[in-house]
C-alpha positions as CSV (number, residue, x, y, z in Angstrom):
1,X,0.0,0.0,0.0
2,X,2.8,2.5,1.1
3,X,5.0,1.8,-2.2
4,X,1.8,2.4,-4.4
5,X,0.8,5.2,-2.9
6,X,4.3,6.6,-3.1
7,X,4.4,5.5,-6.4
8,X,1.1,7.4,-7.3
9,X,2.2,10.8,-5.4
10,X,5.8,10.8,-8.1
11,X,3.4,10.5,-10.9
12,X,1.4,12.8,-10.0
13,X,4.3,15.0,-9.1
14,X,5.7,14.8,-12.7
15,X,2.3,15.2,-14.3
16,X,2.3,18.5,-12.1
17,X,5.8,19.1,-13.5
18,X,4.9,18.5,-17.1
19,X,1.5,21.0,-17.0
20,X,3.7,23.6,-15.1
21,X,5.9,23.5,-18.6
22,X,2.9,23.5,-20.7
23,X,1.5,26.6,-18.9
24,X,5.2,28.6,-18.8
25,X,5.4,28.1,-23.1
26,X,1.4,29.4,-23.0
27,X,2.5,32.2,-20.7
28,X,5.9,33.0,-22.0
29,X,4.3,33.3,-25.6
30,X,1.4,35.3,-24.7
31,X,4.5,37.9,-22.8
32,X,5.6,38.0,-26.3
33,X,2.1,39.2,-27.3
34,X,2.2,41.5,-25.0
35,X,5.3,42.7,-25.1
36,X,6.8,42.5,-28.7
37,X,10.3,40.8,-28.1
38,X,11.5,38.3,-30.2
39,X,13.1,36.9,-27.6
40,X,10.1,35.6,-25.8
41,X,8.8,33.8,-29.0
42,X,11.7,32.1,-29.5
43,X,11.8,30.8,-26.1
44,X,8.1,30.1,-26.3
45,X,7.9,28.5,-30.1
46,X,9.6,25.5,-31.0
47,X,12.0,25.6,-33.9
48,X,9.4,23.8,-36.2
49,X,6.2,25.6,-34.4
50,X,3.4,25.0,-37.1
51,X,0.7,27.8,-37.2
52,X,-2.4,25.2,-38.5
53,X,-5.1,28.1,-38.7
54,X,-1.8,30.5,-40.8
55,X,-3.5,33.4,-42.5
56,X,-2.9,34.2,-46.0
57,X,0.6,35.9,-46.6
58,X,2.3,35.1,-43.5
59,X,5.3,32.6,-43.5
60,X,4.7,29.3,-41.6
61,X,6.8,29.3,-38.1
62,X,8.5,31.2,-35.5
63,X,8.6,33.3,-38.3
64,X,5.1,34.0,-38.8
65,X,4.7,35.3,-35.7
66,X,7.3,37.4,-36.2
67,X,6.3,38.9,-38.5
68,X,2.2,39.4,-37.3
69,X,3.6,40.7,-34.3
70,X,5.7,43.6,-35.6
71,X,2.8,44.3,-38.5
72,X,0.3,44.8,-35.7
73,X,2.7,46.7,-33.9
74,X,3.1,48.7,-36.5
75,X,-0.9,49.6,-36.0
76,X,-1.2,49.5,-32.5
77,X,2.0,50.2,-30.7
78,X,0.8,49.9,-27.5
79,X,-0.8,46.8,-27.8
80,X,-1.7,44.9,-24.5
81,X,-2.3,41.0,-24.4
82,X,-3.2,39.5,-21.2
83,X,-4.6,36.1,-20.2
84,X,-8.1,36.2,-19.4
85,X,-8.3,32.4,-19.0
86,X,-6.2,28.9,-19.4
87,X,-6.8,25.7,-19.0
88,X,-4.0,22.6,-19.4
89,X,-4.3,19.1,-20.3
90,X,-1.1,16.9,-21.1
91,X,0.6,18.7,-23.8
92,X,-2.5,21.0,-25.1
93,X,-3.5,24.4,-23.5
94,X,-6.3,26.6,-24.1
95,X,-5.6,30.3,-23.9
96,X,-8.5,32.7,-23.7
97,X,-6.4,36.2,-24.3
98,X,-7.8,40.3,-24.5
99,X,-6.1,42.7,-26.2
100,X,-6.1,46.0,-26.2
101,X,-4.6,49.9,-27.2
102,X,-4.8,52.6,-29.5
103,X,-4.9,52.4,-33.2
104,X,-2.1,55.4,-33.9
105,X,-0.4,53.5,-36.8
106,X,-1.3,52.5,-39.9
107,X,-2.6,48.8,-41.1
108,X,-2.7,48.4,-44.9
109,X,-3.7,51.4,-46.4
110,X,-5.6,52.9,-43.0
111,X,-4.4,55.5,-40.4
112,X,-5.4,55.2,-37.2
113,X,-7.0,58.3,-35.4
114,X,-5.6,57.3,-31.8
115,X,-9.0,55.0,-31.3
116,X,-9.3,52.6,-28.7
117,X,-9.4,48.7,-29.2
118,X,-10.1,46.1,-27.5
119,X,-10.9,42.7,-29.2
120,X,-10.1,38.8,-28.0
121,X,-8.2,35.5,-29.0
122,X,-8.6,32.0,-28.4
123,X,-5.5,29.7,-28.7
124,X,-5.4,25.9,-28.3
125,X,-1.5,24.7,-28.4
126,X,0.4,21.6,-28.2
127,X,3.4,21.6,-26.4
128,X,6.1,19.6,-27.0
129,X,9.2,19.9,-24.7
130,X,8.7,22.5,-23.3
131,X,7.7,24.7,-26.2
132,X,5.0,25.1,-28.3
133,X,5.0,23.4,-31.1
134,X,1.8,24.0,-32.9
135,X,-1.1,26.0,-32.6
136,X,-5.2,26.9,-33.9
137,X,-6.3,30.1,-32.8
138,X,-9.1,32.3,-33.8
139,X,-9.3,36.4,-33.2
140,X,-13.0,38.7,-33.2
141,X,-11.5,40.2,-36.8
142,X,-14.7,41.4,-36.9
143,X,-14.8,43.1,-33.7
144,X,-10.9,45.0,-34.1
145,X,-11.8,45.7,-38.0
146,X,-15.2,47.9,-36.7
147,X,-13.0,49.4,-34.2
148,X,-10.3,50.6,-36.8
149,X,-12.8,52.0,-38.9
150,X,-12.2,49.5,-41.5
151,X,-15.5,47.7,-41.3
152,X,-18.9,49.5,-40.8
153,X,-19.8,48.7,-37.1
154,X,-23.2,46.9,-37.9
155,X,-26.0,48.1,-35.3
């Protein structure tokens, strides 16, 4: 009885370990987000991260995200991501994340007028080592497009 409950608690005890890694890529990546340093993706993304929901025009990868970052930056310079919610299993975490800022820049052929946004994420990642190694995600488009000024806001 002793040596199976012993044996149960260090299982238990690594599965702890293993979500604790999970959650760190999740948090680490949505710092990134937040943030804008290329260092934290890197940390956060494995080397052969796979974006499986990649929009048009961005490059597959660390990459990619790279790249979507510093374009959106480019918008919204003081763009905010923080996680409203997440939730780990195994290797896979679901990220419920807000953003938020002030559309000053410009995205595609739009300048911003200093507006306010504020629109939301969901991420499900698989982790692998420590890192993220793929991800599905889907952002309210609709929702940050109205706030731009790009789309009519429907009443």
């Amino acid at each position: 009885m002793k040596r199976t409950f012993l044996l149960t608690a260090l299982l238990l005890t690594g599965a702890a370990g293993a979500n604790d890694l999970t959650a760190e890529a999740a948090r680490r990546y949505a710092a990134f987000w937040n943030t804008g340093d290329p260092a934290l993706a890197q940390q956060a993304l494995s080397p052969d991260f796979i974006d499986r929901t990649l929009p048009a025009g961005r490059e597959q990868g660390v990459n990619g995200a790279l790249q979507a970052s510093k374009g959106f930056r480019t918008a919204v310079p003081d763009l905010k991501a923080e996680i409203a919610d997440m939730v780990v299993d195994g290797d896979r975490v679901a990220v419920h994340l807000h953003f938020s800022g002030h559309f000053t820049g410009s995205f595609g052929a739009t300048q911003g007028k200093g507006q306010s946004i504020a629109f939301q994420a969901f991420d499900l990642y698989r982790v692998a080592d420590g890192r993220i190694a793929e991800n599905w995600h889907l952002e309210d488009n609709l929702t940050l497009l109205q706030q731009m000024g790009i789309v009519p806001a429907s009443h």
